[in-house]
Every structure is written in structure tokens, then in C-alpha cells.
N, C-alpha and C positions, 0 to 999 in steps of 0.2 A: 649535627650539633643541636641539642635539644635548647632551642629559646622561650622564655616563661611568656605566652600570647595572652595571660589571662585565664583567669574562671569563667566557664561560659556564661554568658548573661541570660540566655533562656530561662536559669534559676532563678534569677533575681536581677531585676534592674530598679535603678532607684524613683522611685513615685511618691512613696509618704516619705515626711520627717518623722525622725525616732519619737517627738511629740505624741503626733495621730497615729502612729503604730502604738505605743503603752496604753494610749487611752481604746484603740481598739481593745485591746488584749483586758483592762481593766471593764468591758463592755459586753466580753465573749458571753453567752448563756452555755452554751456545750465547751468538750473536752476539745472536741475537733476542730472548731472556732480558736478556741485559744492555743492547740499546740499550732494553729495555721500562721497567727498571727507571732507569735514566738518564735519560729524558724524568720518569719519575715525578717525582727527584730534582729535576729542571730547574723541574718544576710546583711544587714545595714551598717552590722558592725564591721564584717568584715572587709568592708570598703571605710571606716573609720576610726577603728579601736579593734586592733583583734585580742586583747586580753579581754572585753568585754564579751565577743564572741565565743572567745571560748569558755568565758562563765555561764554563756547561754546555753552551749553544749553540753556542759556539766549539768545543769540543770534540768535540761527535756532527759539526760541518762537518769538521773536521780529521781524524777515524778515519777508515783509508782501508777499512775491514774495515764502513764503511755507505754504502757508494760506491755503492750497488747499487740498481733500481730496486725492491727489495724494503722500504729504510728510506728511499728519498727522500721519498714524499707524506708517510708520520709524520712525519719529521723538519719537513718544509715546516709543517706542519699545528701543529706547537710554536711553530717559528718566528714564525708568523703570531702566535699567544698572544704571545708575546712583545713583540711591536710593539703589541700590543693594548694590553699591560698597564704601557707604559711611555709608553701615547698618542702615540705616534709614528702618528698616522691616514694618512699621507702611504705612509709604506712599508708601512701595515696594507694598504692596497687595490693598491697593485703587490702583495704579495704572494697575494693571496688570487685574483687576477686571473689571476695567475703558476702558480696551482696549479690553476685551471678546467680549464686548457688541458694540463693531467694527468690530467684523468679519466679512466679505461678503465675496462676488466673486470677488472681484477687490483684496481681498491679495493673496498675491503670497505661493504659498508652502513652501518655503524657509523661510516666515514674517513667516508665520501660526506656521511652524515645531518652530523658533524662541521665537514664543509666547508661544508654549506651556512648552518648557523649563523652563521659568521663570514660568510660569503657577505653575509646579510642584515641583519649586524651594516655592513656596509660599503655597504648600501646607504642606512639609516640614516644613516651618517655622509655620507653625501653627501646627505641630506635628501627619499630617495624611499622615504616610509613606503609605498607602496601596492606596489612593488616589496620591498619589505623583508617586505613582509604577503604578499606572493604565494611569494616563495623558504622563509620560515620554514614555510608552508603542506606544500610538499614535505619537508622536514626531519618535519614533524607526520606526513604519509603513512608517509613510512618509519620511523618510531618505532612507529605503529600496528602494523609485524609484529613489530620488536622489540622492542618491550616493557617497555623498563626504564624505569623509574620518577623517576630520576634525569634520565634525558634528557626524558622526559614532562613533568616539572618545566622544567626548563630551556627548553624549544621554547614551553611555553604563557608562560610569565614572557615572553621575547621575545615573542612576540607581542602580548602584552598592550599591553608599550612599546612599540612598533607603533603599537594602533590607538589609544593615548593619543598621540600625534602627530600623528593622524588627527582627533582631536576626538572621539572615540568614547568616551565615558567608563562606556556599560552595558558594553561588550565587553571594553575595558580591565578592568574591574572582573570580569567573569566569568572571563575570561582568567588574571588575575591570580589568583584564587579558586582557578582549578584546579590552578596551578603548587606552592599552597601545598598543597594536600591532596596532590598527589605526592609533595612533598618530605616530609611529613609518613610516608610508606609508606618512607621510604629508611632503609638501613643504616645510614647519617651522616650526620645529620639536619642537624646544628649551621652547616654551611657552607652548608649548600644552602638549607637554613629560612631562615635571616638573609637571604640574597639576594634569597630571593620578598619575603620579607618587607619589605624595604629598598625594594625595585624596586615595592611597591603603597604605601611610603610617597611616595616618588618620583610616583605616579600622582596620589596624594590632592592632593599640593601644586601638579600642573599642573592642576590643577582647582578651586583655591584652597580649598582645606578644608584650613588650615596643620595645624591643631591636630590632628586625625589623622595628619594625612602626621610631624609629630615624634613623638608616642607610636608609631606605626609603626617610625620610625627608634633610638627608644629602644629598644623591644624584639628591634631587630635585632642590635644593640650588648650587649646585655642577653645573648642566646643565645650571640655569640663574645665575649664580655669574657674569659673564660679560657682563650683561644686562644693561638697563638703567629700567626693571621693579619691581620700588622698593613695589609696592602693596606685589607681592611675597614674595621677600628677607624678607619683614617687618613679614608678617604673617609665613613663615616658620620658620625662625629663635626663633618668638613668640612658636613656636608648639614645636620645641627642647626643648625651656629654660624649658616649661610646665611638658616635661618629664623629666629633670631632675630634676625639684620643686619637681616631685613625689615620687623619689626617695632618696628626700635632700639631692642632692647633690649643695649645697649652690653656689659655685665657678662658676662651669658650665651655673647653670641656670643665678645667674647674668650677664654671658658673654653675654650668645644667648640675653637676655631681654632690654641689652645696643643696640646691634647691631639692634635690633627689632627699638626701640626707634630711631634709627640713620638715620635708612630708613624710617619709619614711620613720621618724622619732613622734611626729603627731599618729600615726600610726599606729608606733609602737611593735613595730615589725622588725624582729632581729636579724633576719634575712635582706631585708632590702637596708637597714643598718650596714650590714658586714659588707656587703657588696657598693652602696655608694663609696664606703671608706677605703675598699681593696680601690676601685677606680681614683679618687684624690691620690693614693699613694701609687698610683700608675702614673699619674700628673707631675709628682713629686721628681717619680725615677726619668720621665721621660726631660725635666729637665735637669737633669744631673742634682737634684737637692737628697740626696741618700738619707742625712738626717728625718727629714720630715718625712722623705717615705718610710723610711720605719717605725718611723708614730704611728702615723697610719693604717700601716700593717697590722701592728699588733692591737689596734684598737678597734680593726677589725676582725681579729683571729677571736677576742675578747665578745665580741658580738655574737659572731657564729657558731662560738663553740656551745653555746646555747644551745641550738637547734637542732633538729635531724635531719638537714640538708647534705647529705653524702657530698654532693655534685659541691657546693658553696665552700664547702670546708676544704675540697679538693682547689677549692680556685684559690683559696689564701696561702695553700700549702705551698702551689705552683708558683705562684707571686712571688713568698719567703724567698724560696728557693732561688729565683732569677735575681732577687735582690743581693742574698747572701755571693750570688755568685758577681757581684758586681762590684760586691764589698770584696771582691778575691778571698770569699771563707768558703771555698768549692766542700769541703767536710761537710758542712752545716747544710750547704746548698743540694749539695747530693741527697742527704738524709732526707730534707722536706720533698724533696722532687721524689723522693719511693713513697713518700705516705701519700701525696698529691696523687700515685699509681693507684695507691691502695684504692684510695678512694674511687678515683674515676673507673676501677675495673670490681668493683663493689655493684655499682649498678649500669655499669657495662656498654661507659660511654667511650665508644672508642676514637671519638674527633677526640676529645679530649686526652685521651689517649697518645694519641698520634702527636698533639702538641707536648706532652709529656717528656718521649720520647725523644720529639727538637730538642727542649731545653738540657737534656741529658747530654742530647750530642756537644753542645755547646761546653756545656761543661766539662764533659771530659777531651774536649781540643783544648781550652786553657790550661789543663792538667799534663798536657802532651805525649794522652794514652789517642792516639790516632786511627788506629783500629778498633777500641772501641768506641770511639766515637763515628767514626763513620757507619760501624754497625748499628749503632739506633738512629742517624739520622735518615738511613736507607731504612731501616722497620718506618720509621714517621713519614717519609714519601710516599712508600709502598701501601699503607694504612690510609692515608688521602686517597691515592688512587683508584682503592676498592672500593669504597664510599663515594667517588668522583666528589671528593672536596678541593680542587685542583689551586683554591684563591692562596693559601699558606703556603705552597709546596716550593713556590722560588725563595721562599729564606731560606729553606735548606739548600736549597743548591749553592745560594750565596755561602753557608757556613762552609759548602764540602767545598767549593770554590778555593779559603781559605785555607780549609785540609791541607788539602792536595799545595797549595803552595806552598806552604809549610816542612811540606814533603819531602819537595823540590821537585814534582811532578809536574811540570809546564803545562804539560798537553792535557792533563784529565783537569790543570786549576780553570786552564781555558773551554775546555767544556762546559764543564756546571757552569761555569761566569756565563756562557753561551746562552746557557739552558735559563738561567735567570735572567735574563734579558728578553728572552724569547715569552716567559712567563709574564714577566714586568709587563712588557707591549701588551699583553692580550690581557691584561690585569686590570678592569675599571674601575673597578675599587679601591686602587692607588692612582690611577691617573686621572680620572674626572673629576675625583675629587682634589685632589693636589691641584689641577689645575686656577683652581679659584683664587690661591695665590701665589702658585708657580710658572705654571705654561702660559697665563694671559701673556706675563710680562716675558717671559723668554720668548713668544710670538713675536712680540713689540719689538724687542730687540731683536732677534733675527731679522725681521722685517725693514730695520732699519741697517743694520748691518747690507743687507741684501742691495739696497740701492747706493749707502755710501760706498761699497763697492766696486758698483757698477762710473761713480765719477772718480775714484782715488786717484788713478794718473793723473787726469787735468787737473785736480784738487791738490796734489801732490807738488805738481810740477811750480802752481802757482804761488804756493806757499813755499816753495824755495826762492822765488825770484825775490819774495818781498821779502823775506827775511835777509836777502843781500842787499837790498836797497834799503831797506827801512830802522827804524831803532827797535828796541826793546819794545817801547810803547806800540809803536805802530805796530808791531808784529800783533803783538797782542790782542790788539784792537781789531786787524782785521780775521786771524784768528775765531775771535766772537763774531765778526762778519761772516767770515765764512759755514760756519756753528750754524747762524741766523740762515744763511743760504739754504745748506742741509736739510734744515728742520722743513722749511718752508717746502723743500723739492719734495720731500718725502712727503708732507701732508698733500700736495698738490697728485703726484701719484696715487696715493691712497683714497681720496676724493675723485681722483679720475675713476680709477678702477671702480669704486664702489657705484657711481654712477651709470659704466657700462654695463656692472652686473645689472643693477635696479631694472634700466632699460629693457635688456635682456628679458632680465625676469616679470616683467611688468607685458611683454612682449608674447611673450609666452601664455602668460592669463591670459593676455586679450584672445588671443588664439584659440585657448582653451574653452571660455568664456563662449566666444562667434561661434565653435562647434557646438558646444552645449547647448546653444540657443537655437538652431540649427535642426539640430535634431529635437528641441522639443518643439519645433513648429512640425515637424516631419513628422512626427511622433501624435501631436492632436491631432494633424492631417489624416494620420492613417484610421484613429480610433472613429475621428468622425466620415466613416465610412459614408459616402451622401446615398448608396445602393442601401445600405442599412437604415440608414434614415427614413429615407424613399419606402424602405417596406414597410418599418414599423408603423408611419404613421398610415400606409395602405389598409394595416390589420385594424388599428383603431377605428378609421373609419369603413371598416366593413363590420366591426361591432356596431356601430351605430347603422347600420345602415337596417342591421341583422335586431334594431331596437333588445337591443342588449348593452344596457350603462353598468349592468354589477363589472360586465369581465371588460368594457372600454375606460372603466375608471378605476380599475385594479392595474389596465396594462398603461393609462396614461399615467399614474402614479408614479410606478415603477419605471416607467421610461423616463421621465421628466427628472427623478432624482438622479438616475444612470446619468443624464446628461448635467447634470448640474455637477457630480462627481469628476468626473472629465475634465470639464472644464476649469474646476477650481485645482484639480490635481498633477494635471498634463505636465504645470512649466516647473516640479518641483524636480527637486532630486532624489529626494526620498519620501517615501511617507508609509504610516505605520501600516504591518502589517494586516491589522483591520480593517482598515481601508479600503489595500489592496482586494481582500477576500469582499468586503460587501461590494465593491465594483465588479468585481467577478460573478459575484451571487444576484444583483441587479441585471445585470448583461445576458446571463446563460438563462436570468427567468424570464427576459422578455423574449430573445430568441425562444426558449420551451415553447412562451403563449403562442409566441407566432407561427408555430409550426405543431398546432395541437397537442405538446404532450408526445410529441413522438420519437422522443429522444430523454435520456435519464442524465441527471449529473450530480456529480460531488465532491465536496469540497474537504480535504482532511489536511489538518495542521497538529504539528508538534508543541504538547501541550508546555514543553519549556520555552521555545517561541514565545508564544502567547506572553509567558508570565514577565519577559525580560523586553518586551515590547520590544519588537524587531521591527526594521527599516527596510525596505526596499524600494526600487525604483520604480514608480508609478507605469502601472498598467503596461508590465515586462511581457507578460503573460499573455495577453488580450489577442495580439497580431494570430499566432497558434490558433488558439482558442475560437478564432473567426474561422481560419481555414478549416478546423475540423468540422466545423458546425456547414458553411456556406461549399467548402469545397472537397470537402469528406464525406459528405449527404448523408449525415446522420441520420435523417429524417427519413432516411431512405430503407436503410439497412434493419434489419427485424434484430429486437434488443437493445438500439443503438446506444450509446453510452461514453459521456466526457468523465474523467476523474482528474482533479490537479491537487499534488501534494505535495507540501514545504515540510522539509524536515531537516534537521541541521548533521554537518557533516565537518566534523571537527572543527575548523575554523570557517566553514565555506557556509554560505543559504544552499541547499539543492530546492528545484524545483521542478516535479515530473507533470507533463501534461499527458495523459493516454486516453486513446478514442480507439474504440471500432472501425469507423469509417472506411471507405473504399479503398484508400491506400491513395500515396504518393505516384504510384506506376499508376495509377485509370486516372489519377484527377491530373495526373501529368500532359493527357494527351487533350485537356481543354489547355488553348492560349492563356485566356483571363486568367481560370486557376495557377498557371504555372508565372503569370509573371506576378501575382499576389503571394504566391507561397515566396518567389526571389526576394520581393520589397522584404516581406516581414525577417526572414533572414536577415538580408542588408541591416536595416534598421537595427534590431536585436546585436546582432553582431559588434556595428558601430558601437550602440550604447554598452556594451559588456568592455569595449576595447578600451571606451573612454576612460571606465570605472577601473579595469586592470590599472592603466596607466596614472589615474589621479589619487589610487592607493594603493599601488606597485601589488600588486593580487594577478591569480592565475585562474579567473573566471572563464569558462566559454558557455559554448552552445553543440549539442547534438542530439542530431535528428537517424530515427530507427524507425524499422515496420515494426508496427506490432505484432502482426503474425506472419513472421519472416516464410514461411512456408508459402503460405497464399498472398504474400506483400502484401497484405490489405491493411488497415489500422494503423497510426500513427501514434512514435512516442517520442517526446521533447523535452531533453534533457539541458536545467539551463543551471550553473554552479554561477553564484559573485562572492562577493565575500562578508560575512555575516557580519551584519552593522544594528546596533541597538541605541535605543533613544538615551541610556546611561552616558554613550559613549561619546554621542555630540555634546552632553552639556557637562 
């Protein structure tokens, strides 16, 4: 299902008031000045007035002084925004199609990376996310030279909603994660933040995780509330009312659907018009006020038909139609449910399709043509399935449920009734959100059920006695005695329980807590090597001794920082992967001094890493890194050679250490070496086991010869699970 995520903001986000933009443009000396400043103006509108924007548009076609193949592709390139922003999808993809076929060497990378946005914004809307993922991929390459942070944002967001299309919900989520930490680096943050931000609430609720995807959307609303861009306000607001429509919660969604409407007429956007009002007349039908929803309706059908929105005009058709067929005028309801076809197989959306379909089948079961009703409600299963839109597919089963009883089919009503149930359960877009006014209190009640239960005999038994001995009064009275009992037993259980959990769980930390600390004392233990110590400062002073202060205050430098890294980093749990690398880069250069140069190393990191600041466990690496150097005798060996590489591995950190070195089999048959190779294992081990289990991950450790033929060489393979500094805060 194609959802409107916005115009990418890489074109424009908002900086100047429409003031300091005219007087720019009233300031231009050149042509190029003032059509730059004129698009800008064009952009501002369409976050405020799009009838202004599009007199903007009319104008840069009409100046015969941009006639030139110098302002054509900009100008195309607005245009295109334009269609975007006014969902006109029809003339979005002639145009964007239209401007392919302009690429040369005179556009600039910045047009190009532009183009292709929209490029895969249009591939999107024709429902080929894999294409969509492949073109924003190039738009991602060329940003990689240029660098701005703004588009960096913008290109990872698309892509995000991309691979959420796709069903990819870790990639979507990482995606989306990076787009926000760009936008967070930008100049003007407000427009661009709300968007990531909006577009990973957007994510959450195609994943049914309602109740994120609205606090998402809330505080997307939240960052432009004191804006003048009411595109946004219009469309987020629209996105809340939607999640509460789903959860009919009646009150709510009419609120956000007014507000939508309010911003949407300041606007002056017929689209987000027709579609707040199709939504109130959703509000109308979902509580049975038929009258008002048909106001509604039609005062949205009256908006849309304005526009060249295929898809919008399909959605009013679809509506009528479910309406008409509520009013029991199944003629009228059928007809709008074929143009609603027309429509949505016009540009060839087939979820929309698929819903179509539903309502068809519905319709013709109250008409009690039965066969063909079940034949499109199986095309609209079938049609989910292909697509894996799995969240609709138990209403239908519910309707064929009905079918089939209707039938007198017992066995096939209790299947699909099966089949929707089984849907229901795995359905979280109907139960976690229901639960915020449904399941708390059926919990409560159950829960209470559960232990009055467990006393009813003796509760039973006692309230016969007194009702033979007592009056009416008294009954009564101890009645609300006994009420009072209940209530009280049940809080006193639930207060029990809740304490032995806390205990437990508080039990548990401390545990977790006493290993953690445990090993980080194990852990500086090991790094502060005292044989390493011992030598280093042996080497220093043999530079002095050797009156040589260049290379004793080059290696005391560098030692004294190593150790002051150490020490402030040992007891953390994580710390960024620069860090890591400059402790490593400290460590392997004073071992080099100490051992003349007679060994090489180096250090290679994944330059996505870098950019998403990544976390790892303080000096994971180090224990390795020692035995190659001290019990792999690098120093030894002709070429000898350390390499350690981070590189990411779908969800995981990989981290290779490879040496030359003598091998595990010679340095095995020293003691010392072999019970120092066992610690660093242990240790490593422990701490990967810890990190597995305190965020349920499948980290290890494994160790190989490098040159398996001659066992000589070591390589150390260590996976945890890739943690970035977005993610803690």
C-alpha cells in the first residue's frame, strides 16, 4: 500500500520567511540568482499555499529569460515537487520519466542525486520497492562524495520506507535510525527531524506496533507545531486520527481529522481536503450516524474530484460504496465499488485492489449471490498473500465464516471462524492497540475472577449460613463485608506477587550487576599486563640510558596515554568505537617501539560504522592482540603482521584479528603461553555470554590457523551484536 511519506526535504527545507526570500529575489543581480531564489519561494509555498506555488510554477514556465537548457532540468526538477506535493502520482511519473531522458553531463550531482529521489519515489508509487531500493542505493553512492547531511537524512528515510514495503522490518528500523541521527547534525533540524521522525512512525504502525508509531507521530507534530508548515501538521494529524479510527476510538480520531481539515484548508490542498473528510465520514459510519456520513462523503467526493489523484478518488469511491451498502442500496454500492476498481487498477495498486474485492464480497453475501461472493473474497486473500499483506486477510475470513453459515456449511463456517482467530492472535495492530481500553480491564477482571474463584466454596457456604440467620439488612450488609474481604484479598495477593517478582528481579540485577563488575576488574587485570608494564618501562629506560629523549618521550607519551585509556575505559560497558581503535593504535605502537619496528599492523574499519558511531565493549580485542604480539613472536617471524577489522554483519559487529605468528600448535608447547591464550578465551567468552544474555543476541568467539596447512598464524573471529550510540539515547 502506497503511504504519502512526504516530498523529500533534501529540496527544500524551511530557513527563510517568505519576507527574506522576496526581498532576496527583489536583490538578485543575475538570472540564476533570481530563478534560485524563485524556486526557493515556490518550495515555501508548498508547505503553506499551494495555489501560490503553483503560480510560481506558472511563472518560472512563462519567463522567457529561463528558456534555456541552463534552468530547464531545475525548473523540471520543482515541477516534479510539485505533482508530488499535490499527489497528482499520474503526472509525478510522466514527469520524472520526462526528465530521465535529460540527463547529460551538464547536471550537477546534486540535480542527478535529486532526480533520483523522486526517481524511486516513483518507483514506489508504482509498487516496485526492490526497484525503489536499487535507484535510492545510487542517490546513497552519490551523497557518499557529497556529504551533506541533509540529503544523507533524506536518502536513508527513503530507503527505510523502501525496505518496510519489503517486509524488512530490522533494515527499515536501521535505515530509519540513521536518517534521524543526520537530521539531527543539520542546520534546521525542525522540518527535516519531524519527517524522519514521522516516516519511522509510519514504520512502527506497518508493523503493527500502533502505540509507537502515535507517540512517534506525536512528537513529529510536537517539533513543527510552531511552524508555518501546515503540509505536515495536515498530514500527521490525518496519520493519528487513522490510528485511532483503528482502534474506534471515535472521540479521538474525530479530533486529529478536524485539525487535519484546518490545516489542510489553510493550505488549500484539495487532497488532504477530500481525504480528512472521507476519514470524519469514517467516524460518522463507525458510529452508526449514516446521515452525517454522507455529508461527509459527498463533501469529500466534491473536493477530490478536483484533482488528479487516481488513488484519492478511488478511496471516496470505496467509502460510497461501503456506505451505500449499509444504507442496504447494494445497486448504488456495487457501481461505486467498480469505479473505486477503475481506479485503483488505473495505477495499479493492487492492496487497494485486494480491499476492493473485500467489499465486493461483502456485498454480494447481503445480496445472497454466495458464490460470487466467495469468489472475490478468496481473489482479496489470495491478492494479500502475494504481496505478504497478511494484517486484512482475517476479515475476510470472518465474512466467508458468515458465508459458509449462511450456507449451512458448519464445518467450512468453523474453519475460516478458525482461520480468523488464529489471524486475530498474531494480529498486533488490533490487540495492543485495543488493549489500552480493552485487555487492561478484561486482565483485571480475569485476575479477579481467578482468585474469587479460588474462595467461592467457603464464600458460598458462608453466605448461606447468614442468609438463614440474618434479615434482609444484614444480608446485605455483610454481603458488602464480604465485597470488602474480596477486594482486600485480591489486592493483598497482587501486592504479594508483585513483590516476589521485584525481589526476584532485583535479584537477578544484583547478580548480573556482581558478574559485570567481576569481570571488569578481571578484565583491567588482564589488560594491565604487570610483564607488559615491566617491559615497557624497561624500553623507556633504555632510551635514556641509550641518551635518546626524541624516541623515550615519543614512547613515554604514547604509553602514558594507553594507560590512562585503560583505566578510564575498563569499568564501562561500552564505549565508542574510536576509542576502541585509538587504544588499539596506542597499544600496538608501543609494542612496535618495543620491539624495533619488527612487526607491521593495521587497523580497517567500516566506513558506515564510523558514521553511526558504534559501541563496543571496552578493549574486547586487546587479550588476542597480546598473544599475537608476546606469544605468536611476531617479532620473530620475517614480514611479521597484526590486521583487526570491524565490519558490520547484518545485525551483528564482526571483528577479525589475523597475524602471521608461529601458530597456536608451537606456542602451545610453552606453559605461560598456553595458560594466557586459556584466560583470554575465558574472559572473552564470559563477556560475549554476558552481552548474549543481557540482549538476548547470538554473539561468540572463534579461533582458526591462519595457514591451516603449516598451523602457523592466528585468526579471531569475535560477532556481538551491533549497538550504536542512537540507540542508547
Amino acid at each position: 500500500m502506497l503511504v504519502f511519506i512526504g516530498f523529500p526535504n533534501t529540496i527544500f527545507s524551511q530557513q527563510r520567511t517568505e519576507i527574506e526570500i522576496k526581498n532576496n529575489i527583489n536583490k538578485s543581480k543575475t538570472n540564476s540568482e533570481k530563478f534560485q531564489f524563485e524556486v526557493e519561494l515556490g518550495k515555501f509555498y508548498l508547505t503553506t499555499n499551494f495555489t501560490k506555488a503553483n503560480t510560481i510554477l506558472d511563472q518560472l514556465k512563462k519567463n522567457k529569460a529561463y528558456n534555456t537548457s541552463k534552468f530547464t532540468f531545475k525548473r523540471m526538477l520543482f515541477e516534479i515537487q510539485c505533482a508530488h506535493a499535490v499527489k497528482d502520482f499520474v503526472r509525478f511519473n510522466q514527469l520524472t520519466e520526462k526528465a530521465k531522458g535529460q540527463l547529460n553531463g551538464s547536471i550537477s550531482e546534486k540535480e542527478k542525486f535529486d532526480w533520483l529521489i523522486f526517481y524511486g519515489v516513483s518507483k514506489q508509487i508504482k509498487l516496485d520497492y526492490s526497484g525503489a531500493v536499487s535507484v535510492h542505493f545510487q542517490a546513497l553512492k552519490i551523497n557518499q562524495r557529497l556529504r551533506n547531511h541533509i540529503q544523507s537524512s533524506e536518502i536513508n528515510r527513503m530507503i527505510a520506507w523502501d525496505y518496510t514495503n519489503l517486509n524488512k522490518k530490522d533494515s527499515a528500523l536501521y535505515y530509519s535510525n540513521r536518517s534521524i541521527v543526520f537530521a539531527r547534525k543539520t542546520n534546521s533540524k525542525s522540518s527535516i527531524l519531524a519527517e524522519c521522525i514521522n516516516t519511522q512512525a509510519l514504520i512502527y504502525k506497518y508493523f503493527n506496533q500502533i502505540e509507537i508509531g502515535i507517540a512517534k507521530n506525536m512528537l513529529a507534530i510536537e517539533i513543527i507545531a510552531n511552524t508555518t508548515d501546515y503540509e505536515k501538521l495536515s498530514r500527521y494529524n490525518r496519520e493519528i486520527g487513522l490510528s485511532q479510527l483503528d482502534i474506534k476510538n471515535w472521540g479521538e480520531a474525530e479530533a486529529y481529522f478536524k485539525k487535519s481539515l484546518s490545516f489542510a484548508n489553510q493550505l488549500e490542498d484539495q487532497t488532504q481536503i477530500g481525504l480528512a473528510l472521507i476519514h470524519l465520514a469514517a467516524v460518522e459510519l463507525g458510529k452508526k450516524n449514516l446521515k452525517q456520513a454522507k455529508v461527509f462523503a459527498f463533501q469529500a467526493e466534491a473536493a477530490l474530484i478536483t484533482t488528479q489523484n487516481s488513488e484519492a478518488i478511488g478511496d471516496i469511491d470505496n467509502f460510497i460504496g461501503i456506505l451505500f451498502s449499509e444504507l442496504k442500496e447494494y445497486k448504488q454500492a456495487a457501481s461505486r465499488l467498480n469505479k473505486a476498481l477503475v481506479n485503483y487498477e488505473s495505477i495499479g495498486n493492487r492492496n487497494k485492489i485486494a480491499l476492493v474485492y473485500h467489499h465486493v464480497g461483502k456485498v454480494l453475501l447481503e445480496q445472497g449471490k454466495y458464490n460470487e461472493a466467495e469468489n472475490f473474497l478468496n481473489r482479496s486473500i489470495n491478492m494479500r498473500k502475494e504481496m505478504k499483506q497478511i494484517v486484512s486477510i482475517h476479515e475476510s475470513y470472518k465474512v466467508l465464516s458468515d458465508l459458509f453459515l449462511r450456507k449451512g456449511n458448519i464445518q467450512n463456517a468453523f474453519q475460516y471462524l478458525n482461520y480468523y482467530v488464529l489471524y486475530l492472535d498474531s494480529n498486533n495492530l488490533l490487540q495492543s492497540t485495543r488493549s489500552i481500553a480493552e485487555i487492561n480491564e478484561t486482565f483485571k477482571t480475569q485476575d479477579q475472577l481467578r482468585t474469587i474463584n479460588l474462595q467461592s466454596d467457603s464464600i458460598k457456604s458462608a453466605r448461606e449460613k447468614q442468609e438463614l440467620t440474618n434479615s434482609k439488612l444484614e444480608n446485605t450488609q455483610l454481603r458488602n463485608t464480604y465485597q470488602l474481604i474480596t477486594i482486600v484479598f485480591i489486592l493483598f495477593i497482587v501486592i504479594a506477587a508483585g513483590l516476589i517478582l521485584k525481589n526476584y528481579w532485583n535479584r537477578n540485577k544484583l547478580l548480573q550487576l556482581q558478574k559485570e563488575s567481576e569481570m571488569s576488574q578481571t578484565l583491567l587485570r588482564s589488560q594491565m599486563n604487570p610483564h607488559f608494564i615491566f617491559n615497557a618501562m624497561s624500553v623507556i629506560q633504555s632510551y635514556i640510558y641509550d641518551n635518546d629523549p626524541s624516541k623515550s618521550s615519543k614512547f613515554l607519551v604514547n604509553f602514558s596515554r594507553l594507560m590512562r585509556l585503560i583505566l578510564e575505559n575498563s569499568s564501562k560497558e561500552f564505549i565508542t568505537l574510536e576509542t576502541e581503535i585509538e587504544i588499539l593504535q596506542k597499544y600496538l605502537t608501543t609494542q612496535k617501539l618495543r620491539f624495533e619496528d619488527r612487526f607491521a599492523f593495521e587497523i580497517v574499519v567500516d566506513p558506515l560504522l564510523s558514521e553511526i558511531e558504534t559501541l563496543i565493549p571496552p578493549m574486547i580485542t586487546q587479550p588476542f592482540i597480546e598473544n599475537s604480539i608476546e606469544h605468536g613472536q611476531l617479532h620473530t617471524v620475517d614480514n611479521g603482521f597484526i590486521e583487526v577489522k570491524f565490519t558490520r554483519d547484518e545485525e551483528m559487529l564482526q571483528i577479525t584479528i589475523i597475524d602471521n605468528g608461529i601458530g597456536r600448535k608451537i606456542a602451545g608447547t610453552s606453559k605461560k603461553s598456553k595458560e594466557h591464550h586459556s584466560m583470554a578465551m575465558k574472559i572473552t567468552e564470559e563477556r560475549i555470554s554476558i552481552i548474549n544474555k543481557k540482549y538476548t543476541s547470538s554473539g561468540f568467539l572463534h579461533i582458526t590457523d591462519f595457514n591451516k596447512e603449516k598451523e602457523t598464524g592466528t585468526v579471531v573471529d569475535i560477532k556481538i551484536p551491533l549497538k550504536f550510540k542512537d540507540q542508547n539515547s
